[in-house]
SEKOL-24365 format. One record per residue: residue in one letter; x, y, z of N, C-alpha, C in turn. Coordinates in steps of 0.2 Angstrom, whole numbers, plus 2048, in hexadecimal, padded with zeros to 3 digits. Example, Ala and Ser with C-alpha at 12.3 -4.5 7.8 and 13.67 -1.06 7.14 Angstrom:
SEKOL-24365
- r_npx_npy_npz_capx_capy_capz_cpx_cpy_cpz
- A_842_7E4_827_83E_7EA_827_842_7F0_827
- S_840_7F5_823_844_7FB_824_840_800_827
end
This chain:
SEKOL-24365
- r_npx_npy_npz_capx_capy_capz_cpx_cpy_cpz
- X_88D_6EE_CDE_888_6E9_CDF_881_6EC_CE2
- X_87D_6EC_CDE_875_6EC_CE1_870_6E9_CE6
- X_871_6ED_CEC_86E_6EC_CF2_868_6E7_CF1
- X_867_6E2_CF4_861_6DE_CF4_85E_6DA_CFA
- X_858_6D8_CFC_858_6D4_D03_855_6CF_D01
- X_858_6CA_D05_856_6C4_D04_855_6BF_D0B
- X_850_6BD_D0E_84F_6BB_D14_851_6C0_D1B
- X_850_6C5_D1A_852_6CA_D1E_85A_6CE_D1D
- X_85E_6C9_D19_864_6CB_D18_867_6D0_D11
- X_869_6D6_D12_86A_6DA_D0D_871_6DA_D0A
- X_86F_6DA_D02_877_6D8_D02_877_6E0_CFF
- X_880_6E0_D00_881_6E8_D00_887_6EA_CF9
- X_88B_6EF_CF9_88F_6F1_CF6_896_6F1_CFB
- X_89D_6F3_CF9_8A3_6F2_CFC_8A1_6F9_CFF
- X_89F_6FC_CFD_89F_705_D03_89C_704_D08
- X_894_700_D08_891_6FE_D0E_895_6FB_D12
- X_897_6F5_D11_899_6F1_D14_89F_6F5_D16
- X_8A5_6F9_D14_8AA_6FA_D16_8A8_700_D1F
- X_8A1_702_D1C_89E_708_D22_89A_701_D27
- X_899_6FC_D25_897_6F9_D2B_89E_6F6_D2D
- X_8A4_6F5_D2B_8A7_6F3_D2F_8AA_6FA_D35
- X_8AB_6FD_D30_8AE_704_D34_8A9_706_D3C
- X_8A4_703_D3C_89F_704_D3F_89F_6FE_D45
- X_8A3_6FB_D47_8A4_6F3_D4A_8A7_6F4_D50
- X_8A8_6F4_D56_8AE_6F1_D5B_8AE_6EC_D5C
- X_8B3_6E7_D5F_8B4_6E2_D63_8AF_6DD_D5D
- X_8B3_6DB_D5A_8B3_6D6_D53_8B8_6D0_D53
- X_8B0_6CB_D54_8B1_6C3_D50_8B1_6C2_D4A
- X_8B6_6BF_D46_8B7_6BF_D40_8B7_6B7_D3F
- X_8B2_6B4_D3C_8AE_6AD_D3D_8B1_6AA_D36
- X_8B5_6A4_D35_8B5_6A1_D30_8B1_699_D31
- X_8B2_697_D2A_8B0_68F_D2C_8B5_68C_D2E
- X_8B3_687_D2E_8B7_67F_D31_8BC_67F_D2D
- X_8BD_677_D2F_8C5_675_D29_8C7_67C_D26
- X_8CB_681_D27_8CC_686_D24_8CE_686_D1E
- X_8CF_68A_D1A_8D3_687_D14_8D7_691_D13
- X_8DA_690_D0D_8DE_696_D0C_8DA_69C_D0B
- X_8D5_69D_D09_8CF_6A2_D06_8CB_6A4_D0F
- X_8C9_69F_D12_8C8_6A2_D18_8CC_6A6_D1D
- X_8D1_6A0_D1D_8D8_6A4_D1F_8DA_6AA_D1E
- X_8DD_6AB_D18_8DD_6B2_D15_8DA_6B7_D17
- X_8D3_6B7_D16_8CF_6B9_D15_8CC_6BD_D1C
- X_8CE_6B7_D1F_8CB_6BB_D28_8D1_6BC_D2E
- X_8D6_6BC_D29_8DC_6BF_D2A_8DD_6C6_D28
- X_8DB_6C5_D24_8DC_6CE_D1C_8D8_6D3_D20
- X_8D2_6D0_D26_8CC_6D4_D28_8CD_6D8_D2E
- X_8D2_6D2_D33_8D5_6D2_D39_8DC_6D8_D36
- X_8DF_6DA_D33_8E5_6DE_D30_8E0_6E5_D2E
- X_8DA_6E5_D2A_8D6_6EC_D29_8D4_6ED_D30
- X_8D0_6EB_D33_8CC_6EB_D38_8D4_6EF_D3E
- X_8D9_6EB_D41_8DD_6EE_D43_8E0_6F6_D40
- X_8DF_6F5_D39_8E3_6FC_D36_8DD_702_D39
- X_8D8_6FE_D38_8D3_704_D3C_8CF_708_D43
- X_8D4_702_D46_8D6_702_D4C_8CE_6FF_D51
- X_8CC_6F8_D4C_8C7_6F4_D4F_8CA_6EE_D53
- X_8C9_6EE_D57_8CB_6E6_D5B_8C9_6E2_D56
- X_8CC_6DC_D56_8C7_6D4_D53_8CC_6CF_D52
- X_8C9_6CC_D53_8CB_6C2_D54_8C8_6BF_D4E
- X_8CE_6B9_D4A_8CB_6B5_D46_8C9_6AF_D49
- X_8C1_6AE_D4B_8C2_6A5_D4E_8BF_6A0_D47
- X_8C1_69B_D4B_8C1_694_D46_8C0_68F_D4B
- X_8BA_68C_D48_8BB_685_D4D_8C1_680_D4D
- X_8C4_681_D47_8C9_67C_D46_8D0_67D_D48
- X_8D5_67C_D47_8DB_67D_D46_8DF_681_D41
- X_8E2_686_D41_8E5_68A_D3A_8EA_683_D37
- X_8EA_681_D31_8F0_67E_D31_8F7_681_D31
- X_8FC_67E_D32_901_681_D32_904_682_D2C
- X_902_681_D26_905_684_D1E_904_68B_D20
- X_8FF_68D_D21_8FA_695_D21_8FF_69B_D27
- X_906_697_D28_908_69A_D2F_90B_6A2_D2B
- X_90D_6A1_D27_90D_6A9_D25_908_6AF_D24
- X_902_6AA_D24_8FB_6B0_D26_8FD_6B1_D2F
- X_8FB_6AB_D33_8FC_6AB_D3B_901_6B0_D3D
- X_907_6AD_D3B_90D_6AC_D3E_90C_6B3_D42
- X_910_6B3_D4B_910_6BA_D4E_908_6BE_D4F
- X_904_6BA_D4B_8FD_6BF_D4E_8FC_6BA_D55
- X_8F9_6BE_D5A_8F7_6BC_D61_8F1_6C2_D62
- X_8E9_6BF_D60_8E3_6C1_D62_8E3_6C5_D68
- X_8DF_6CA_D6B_8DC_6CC_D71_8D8_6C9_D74
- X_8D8_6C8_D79_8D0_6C7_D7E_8CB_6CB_D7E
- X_8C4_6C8_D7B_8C1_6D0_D7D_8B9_6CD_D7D
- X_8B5_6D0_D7E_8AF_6CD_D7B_8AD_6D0_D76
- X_8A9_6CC_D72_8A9_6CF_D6C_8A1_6D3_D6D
- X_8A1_6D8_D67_89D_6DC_D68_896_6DD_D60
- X_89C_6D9_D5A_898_6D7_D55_89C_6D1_D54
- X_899_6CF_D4D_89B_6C8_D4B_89B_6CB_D43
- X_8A1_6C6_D3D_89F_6C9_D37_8A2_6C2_D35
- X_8A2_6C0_D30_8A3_6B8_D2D_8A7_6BB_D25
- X_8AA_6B6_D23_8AE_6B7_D1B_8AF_6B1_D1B
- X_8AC_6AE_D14_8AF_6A9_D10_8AB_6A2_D13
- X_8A4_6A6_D16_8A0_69F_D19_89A_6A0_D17
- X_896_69B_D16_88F_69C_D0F_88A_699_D14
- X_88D_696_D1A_886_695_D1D_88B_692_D24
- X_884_695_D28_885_692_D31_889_68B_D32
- X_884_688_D2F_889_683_D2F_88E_680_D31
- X_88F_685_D2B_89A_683_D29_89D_688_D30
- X_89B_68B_D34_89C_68D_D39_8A1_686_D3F
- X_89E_681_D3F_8A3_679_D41_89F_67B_D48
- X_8A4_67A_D4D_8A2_678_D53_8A4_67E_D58
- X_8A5_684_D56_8A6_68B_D58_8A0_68C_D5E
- X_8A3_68E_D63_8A0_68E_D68_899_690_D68
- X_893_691_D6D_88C_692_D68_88B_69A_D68
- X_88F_69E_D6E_88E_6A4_D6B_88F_6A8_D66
- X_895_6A5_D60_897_6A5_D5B_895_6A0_D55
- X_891_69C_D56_88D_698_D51_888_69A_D51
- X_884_6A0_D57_87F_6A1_D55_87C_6A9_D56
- X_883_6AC_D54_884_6B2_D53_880_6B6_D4F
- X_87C_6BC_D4E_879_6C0_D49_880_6C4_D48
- X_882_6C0_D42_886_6C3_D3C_885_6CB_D3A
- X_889_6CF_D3B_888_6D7_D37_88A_6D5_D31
- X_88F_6D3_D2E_890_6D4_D27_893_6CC_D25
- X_892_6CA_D1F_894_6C4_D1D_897_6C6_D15
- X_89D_6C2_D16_8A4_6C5_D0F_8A3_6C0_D0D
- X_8A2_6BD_D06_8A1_6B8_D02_8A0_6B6_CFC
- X_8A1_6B2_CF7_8A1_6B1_CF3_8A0_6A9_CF0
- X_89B_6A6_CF4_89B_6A1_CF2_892_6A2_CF0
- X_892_69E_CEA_889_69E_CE7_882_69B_CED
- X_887_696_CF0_882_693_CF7_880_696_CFC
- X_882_69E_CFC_882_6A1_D04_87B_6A3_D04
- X_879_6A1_D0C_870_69F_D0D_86E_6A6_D12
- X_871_6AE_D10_86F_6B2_D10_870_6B0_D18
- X_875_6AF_D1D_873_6AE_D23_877_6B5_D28
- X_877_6BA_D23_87A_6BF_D27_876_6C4_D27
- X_876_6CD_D2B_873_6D2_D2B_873_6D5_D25
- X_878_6D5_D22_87C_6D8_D1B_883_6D2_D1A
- X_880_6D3_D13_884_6CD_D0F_88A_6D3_D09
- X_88F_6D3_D09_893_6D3_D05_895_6CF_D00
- X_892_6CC_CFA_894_6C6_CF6_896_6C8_CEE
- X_89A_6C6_CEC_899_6C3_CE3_89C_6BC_CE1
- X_897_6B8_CE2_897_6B0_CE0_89D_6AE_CD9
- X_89D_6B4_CD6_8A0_6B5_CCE_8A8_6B6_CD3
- X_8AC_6B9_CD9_8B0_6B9_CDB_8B5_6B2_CDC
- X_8BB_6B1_CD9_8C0_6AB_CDC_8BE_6A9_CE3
- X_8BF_6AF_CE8_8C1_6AD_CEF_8BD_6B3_CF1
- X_8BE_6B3_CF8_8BC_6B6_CFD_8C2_6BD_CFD
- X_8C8_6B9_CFC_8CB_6BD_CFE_8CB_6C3_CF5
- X_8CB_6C3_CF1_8C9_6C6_CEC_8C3_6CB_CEC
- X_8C0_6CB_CF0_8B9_6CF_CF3_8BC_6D3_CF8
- X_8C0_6D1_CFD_8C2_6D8_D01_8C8_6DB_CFD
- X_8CC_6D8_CF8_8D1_6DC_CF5_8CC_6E1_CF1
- X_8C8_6E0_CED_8C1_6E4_CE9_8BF_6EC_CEF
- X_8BE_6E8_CF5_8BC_6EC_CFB_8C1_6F0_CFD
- X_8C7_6F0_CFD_8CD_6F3_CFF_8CC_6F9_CF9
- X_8CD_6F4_CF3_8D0_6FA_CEC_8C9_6FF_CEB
- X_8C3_6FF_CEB_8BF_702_CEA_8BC_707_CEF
- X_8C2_707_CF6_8C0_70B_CFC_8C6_70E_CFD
- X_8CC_70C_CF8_8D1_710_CFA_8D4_710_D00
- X_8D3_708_D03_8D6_707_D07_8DF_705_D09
- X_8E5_705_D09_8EB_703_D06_8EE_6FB_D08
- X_8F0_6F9_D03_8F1_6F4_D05_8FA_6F2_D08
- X_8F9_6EE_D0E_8FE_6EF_D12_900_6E6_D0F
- X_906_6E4_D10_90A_6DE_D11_907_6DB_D13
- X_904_6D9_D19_900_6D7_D1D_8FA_6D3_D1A
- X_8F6_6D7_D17_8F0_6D5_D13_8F0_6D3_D0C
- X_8F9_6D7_D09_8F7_6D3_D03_8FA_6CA_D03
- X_8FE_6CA_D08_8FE_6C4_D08_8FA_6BE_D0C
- X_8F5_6C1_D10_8ED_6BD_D0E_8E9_6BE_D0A
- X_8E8_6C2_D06_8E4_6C2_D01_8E8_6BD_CFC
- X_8F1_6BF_CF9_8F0_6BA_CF5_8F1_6B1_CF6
- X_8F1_6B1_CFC_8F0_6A9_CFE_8E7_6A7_CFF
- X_8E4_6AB_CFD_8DD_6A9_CFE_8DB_6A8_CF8
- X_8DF_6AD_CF1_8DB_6AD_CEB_8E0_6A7_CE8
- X_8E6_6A6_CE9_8E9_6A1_CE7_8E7_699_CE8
- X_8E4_69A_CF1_8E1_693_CF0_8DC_691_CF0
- X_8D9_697_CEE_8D0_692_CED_8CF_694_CE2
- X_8D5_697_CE2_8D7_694_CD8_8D8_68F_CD8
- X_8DD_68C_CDD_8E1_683_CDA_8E8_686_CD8
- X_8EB_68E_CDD_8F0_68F_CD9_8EF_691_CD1
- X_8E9_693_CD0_8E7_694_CC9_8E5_692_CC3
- X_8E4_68D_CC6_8E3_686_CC1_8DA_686_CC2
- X_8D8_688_CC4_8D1_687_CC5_8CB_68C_CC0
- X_8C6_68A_CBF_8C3_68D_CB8_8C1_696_CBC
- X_8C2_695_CC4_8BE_69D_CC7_8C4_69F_CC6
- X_8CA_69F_CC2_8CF_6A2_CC3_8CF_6A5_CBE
- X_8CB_6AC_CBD_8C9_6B2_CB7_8CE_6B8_CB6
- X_8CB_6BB_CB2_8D1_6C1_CB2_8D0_6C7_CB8
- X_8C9_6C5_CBB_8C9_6CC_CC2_8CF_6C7_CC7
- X_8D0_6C1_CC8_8D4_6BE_CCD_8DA_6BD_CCB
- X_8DE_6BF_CC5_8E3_6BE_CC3_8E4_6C7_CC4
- X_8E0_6CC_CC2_8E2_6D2_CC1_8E4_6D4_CCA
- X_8DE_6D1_CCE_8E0_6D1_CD5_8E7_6D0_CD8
- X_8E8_6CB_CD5_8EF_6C9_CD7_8F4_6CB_CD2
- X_8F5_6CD_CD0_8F9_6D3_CCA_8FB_6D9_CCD
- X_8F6_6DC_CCF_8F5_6E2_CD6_8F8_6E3_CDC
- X_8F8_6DC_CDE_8FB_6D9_CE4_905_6D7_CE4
- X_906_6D5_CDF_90B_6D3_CDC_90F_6D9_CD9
- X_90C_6DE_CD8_90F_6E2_CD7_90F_6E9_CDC
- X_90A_6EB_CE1_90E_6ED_CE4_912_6E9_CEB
- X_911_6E2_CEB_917_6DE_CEE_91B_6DB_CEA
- X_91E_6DB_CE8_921_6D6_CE4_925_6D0_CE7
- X_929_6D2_CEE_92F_6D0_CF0_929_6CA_CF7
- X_925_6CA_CF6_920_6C5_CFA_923_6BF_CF7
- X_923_6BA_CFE_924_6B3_CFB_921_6AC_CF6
- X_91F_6AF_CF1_919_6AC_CED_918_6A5_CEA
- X_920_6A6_CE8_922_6A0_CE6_923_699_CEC
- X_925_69D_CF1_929_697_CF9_91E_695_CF9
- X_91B_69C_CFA_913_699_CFD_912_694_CF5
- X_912_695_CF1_90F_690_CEC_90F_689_CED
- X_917_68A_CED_91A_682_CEE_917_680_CF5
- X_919_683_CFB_914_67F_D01_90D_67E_D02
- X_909_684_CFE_904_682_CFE_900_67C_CFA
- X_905_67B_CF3_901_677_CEE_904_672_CEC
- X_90D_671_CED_912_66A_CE9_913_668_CF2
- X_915_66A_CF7_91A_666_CFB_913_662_CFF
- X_916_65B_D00_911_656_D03_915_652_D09
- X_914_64F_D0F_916_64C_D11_918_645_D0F
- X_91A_641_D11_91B_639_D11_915_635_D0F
- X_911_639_D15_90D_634_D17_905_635_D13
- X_908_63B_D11_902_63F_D0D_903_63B_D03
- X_909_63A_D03_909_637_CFC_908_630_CFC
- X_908_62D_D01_907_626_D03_8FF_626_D01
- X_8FC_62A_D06_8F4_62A_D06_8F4_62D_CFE
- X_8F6_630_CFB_8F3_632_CF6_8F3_62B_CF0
- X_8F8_628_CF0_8F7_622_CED_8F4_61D_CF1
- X_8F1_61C_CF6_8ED_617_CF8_8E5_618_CF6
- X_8E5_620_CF6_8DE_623_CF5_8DA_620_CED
- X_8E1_622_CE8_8E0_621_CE2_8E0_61B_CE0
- X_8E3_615_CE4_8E3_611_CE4_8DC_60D_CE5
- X_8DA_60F_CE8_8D2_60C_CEB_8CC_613_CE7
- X_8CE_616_CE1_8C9_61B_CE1_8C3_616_CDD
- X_8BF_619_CDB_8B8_616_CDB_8B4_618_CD3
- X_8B4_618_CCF_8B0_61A_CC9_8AA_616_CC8
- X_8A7_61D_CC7_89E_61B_CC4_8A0_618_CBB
- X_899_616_CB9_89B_60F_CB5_89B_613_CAD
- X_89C_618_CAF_89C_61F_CA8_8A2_621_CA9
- X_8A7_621_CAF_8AC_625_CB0_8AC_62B_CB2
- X_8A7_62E_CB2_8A6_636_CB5_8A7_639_CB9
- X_8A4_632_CC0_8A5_635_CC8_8AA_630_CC8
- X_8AF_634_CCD_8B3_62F_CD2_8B2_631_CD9
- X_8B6_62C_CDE_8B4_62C_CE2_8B9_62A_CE8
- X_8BD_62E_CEC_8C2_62A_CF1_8BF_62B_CF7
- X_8BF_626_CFC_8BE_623_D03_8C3_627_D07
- X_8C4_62A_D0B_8CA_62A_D11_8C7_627_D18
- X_8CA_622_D1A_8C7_61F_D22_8CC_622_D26
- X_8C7_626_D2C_8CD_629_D2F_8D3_624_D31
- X_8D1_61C_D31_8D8_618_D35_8DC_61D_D32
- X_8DC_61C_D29_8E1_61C_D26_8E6_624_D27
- X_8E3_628_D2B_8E7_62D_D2D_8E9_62D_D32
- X_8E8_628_D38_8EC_625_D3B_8F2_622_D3B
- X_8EE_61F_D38_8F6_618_D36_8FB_61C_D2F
- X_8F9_622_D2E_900_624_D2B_901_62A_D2E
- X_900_62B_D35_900_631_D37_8FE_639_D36
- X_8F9_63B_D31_8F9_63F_D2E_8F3_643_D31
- X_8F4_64B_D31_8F0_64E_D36_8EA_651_D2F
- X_8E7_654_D33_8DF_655_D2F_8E4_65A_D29
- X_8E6_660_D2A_8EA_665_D26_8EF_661_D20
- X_8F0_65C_D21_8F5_658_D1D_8F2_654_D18
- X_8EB_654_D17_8E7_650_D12_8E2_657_D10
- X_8E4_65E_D0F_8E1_663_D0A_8E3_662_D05
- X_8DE_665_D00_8E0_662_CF7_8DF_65B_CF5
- X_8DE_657_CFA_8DA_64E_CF9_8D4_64F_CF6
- X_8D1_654_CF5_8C8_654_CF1_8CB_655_CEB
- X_8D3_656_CE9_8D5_658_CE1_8D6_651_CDE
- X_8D9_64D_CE1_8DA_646_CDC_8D6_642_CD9
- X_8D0_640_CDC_8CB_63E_CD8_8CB_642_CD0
- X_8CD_648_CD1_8CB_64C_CC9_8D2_64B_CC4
- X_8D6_647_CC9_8DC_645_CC4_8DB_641_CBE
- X_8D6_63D_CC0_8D4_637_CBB_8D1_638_CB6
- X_8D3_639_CAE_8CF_63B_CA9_8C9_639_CA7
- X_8C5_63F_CA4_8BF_63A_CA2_8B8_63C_CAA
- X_8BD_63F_CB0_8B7_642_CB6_8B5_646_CB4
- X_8AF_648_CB8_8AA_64E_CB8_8A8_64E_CBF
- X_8A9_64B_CC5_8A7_64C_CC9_8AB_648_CD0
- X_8AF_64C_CD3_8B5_646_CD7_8B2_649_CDE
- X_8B1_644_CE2_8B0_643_CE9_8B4_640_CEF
- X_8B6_642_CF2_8B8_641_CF7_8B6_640_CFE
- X_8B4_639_D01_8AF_639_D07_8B9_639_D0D
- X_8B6_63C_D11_8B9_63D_D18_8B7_63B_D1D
- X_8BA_634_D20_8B6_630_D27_8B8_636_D2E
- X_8B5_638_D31_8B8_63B_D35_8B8_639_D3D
- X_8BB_63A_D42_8BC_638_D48_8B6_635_D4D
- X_8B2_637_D4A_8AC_636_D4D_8A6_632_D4B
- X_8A9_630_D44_8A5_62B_D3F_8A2_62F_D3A
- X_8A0_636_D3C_89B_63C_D35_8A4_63B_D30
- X_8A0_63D_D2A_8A2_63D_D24_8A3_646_D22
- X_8AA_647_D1D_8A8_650_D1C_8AA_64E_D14
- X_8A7_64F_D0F_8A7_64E_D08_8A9_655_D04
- X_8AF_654_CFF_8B0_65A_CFC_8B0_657_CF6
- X_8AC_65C_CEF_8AA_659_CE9_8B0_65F_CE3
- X_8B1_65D_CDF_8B3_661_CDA_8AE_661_CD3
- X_8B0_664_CD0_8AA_664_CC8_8B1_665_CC3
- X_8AF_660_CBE_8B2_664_CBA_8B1_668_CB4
- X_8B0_667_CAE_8AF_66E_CA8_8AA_66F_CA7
- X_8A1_66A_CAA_89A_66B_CA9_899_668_CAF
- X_89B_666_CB3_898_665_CBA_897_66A_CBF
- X_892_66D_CC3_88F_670_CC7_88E_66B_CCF
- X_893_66B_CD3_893_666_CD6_890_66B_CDE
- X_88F_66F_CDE_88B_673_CE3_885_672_CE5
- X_884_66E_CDE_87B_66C_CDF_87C_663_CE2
- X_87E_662_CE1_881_65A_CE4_882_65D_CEC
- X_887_661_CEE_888_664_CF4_881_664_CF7
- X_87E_66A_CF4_876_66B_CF8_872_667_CF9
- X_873_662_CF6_86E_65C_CF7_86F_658_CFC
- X_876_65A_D00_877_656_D05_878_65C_D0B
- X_876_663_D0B_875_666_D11_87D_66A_D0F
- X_881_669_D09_886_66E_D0C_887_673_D04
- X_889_674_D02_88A_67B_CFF_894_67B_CFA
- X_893_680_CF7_89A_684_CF6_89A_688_CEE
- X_8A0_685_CE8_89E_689_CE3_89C_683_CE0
- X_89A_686_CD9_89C_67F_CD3_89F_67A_CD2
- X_8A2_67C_CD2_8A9_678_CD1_8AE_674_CD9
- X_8AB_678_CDE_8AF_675_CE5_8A9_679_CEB
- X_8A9_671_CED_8A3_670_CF2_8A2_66B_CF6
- X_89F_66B_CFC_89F_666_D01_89A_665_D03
- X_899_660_D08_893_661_D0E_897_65A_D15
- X_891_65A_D16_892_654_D1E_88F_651_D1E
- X_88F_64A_D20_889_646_D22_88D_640_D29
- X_887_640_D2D_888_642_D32_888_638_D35
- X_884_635_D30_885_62E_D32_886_628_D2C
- X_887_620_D2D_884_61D_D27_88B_619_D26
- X_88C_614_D24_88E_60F_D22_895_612_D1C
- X_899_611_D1D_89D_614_D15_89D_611_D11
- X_89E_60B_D10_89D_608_D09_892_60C_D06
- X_88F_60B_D0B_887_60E_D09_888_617_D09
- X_88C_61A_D09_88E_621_D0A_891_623_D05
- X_898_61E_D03_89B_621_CFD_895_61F_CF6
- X_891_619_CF6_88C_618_CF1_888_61E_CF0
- X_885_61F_CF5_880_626_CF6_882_62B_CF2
- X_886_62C_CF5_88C_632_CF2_88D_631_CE8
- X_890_62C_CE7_890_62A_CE1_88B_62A_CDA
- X_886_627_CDF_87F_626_CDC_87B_62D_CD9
- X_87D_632_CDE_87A_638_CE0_87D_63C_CDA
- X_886_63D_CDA_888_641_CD6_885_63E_CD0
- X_885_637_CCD_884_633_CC7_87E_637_CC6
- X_877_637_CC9_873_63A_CC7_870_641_CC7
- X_873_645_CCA_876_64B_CC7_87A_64F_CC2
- X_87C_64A_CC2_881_64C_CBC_87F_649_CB4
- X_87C_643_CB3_877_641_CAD_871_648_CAD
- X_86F_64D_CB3_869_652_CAF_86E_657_CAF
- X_875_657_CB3_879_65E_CAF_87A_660_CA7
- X_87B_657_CA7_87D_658_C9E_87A_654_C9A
end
């Protein structure tokens, strides 16, 4: 990659970056919110380098790890320390930092690992290739390119990072460099659990999770073209079937189940009455630009933002309106 700066921020190459990590003590390793597997992995996979090179560091998250991801977690116990730098992965803007204490929301970043097209340059040096599956497929590139080894440990965060932000490999960023990643990984682990992680990650649902899923589809919403859809979740409704935040992951896919979409949204009422909106595209929809427009970000094809107030029935309209019209100049 071709050094360049961009708001003060330089983006670098995997041997830069590999020498600024080298170069770290006592490390914050910051992902976003609502974590999803690709974060996870990934600043897990960093937290396993970082220790092999005998750096302290902690993964924080404002959220909760869910408990699918327990075979990244499982038996890790962080240190106490204060931190000394800060580095992020698989997060494109402060923002998506959530509610992270303010010394870590408003940390100067040493390095930023990414791969999403939105990242708003908000670190010292930015490690990026937008053209990347995952986050975690960038530090596997950074590993193989610095002849770093790969231990058990990392390849089973890396490949729970590039499998889930593919769709399990169903998604169009699922190319031959992230196929070949995982090829690499799979052979020299072979005897990793891949198949037990597929099924928990992507087929087993709870009760209460298949319930909501046909209530959602049930009430889903189409624009007068069929293009956008559109499903509501009030938070009662995760109440009243029990259901914790981590158990409604992959609800931004169903709207795309419906043939004939190009753009499926999903609004999420949250606790506090703000809303969190995740968009999918499909084979000519760029729904990242729909994201931006409401202040949040991601790729093409999988994307979100916030909004912070507003009536739902006048919320999910907006929402609708907006992809509608966006999507009539895409194509």
């Amino acid at each position: 990659m071709i050094q360049t700066e961009q708001g003060g921020c330089r983006e670098i190459g995997s041997a830069e970056a590999l020498q600024i990590l080298r170069s770290l003590r006592d490390v914050y390793i910051l992902i976003h919110r609502s974590p999803d597997g690709d974060c996870i992995g990934s600043g897990y996979a960093l937290y396993h380098i970082l220790r092999e090179m005998g750096i302290r560091s902690r993964v924080c998250c404002a959220d909760p790890i869910p408990a699918m991801f327990r075979d990244i977690t499982e038996g890790i116990t962080f240190a106490e320390f204060e931190p000394q730098a800060f580095v992020s992965v698989d997060v494109a803007d402060r923002n998506l930092f959530g509610d992270l204490p303010e010394r870590e929301r408003n940390a100067e970043i040493a390095l930023c690992i990414d791969h999403h097209i939105s990242n708003t340059h908000y670190a010292k040096c930015l490690h990026w290739n937008p053209d990347s599956a995952a986050a975690c497929e960038i530090l596997f590139r950074l590993m193989q390119d610095n002849g770093i080894p790969l231990t058990e440990q990392t390849a089973l965060c890396l490949y729970t990072g590039i499998a889930t932000d593919t769709g399990c490999f169903q998604f169009s960023n699922a190319d031959a460099a992230a196929f070949r990643a995982v090829a690499q990984i799979k052979a020299q682990f072979p005897h990793l659990p891949y198949a037990r992680l597929n099924r928990e990650l992507f087929v087993l649902k709870s009760e209460g999770r298949l319930r909501l899923d046909a209530r959602l589809m049930e009430h889903a919403r189409l624009s007068a073209d069929g293009r956008v859809a559109l499903v509501y979740l009030p938070y009662a409704w995760m109440e009243e079937l029990h259901l914790s935040a981590e158990e409604i992951e992959g609800t931004a896919n169903l709207p795309m189940q419906i043939i004939g979409v190009e753009v499926g949204i999903i609004c999420k009422q949250q606790p506090d009455g703000s809303y969190r909106i995740s968009m999918r595209g499909g084979e000519h929809a760029d729904v990242s630009v729909i994201a931006q427009h409401f202040g949040g970000g991601g790729h093409i094809k999988a994307s979100g933002c916030s909004l912070r107030e507003g009536e739902p029935e006048a919320v999910c309209t907006m929402l609708m309106e907006a992809a509608s019209g966006f999507l009539r100049e895409q194509l």
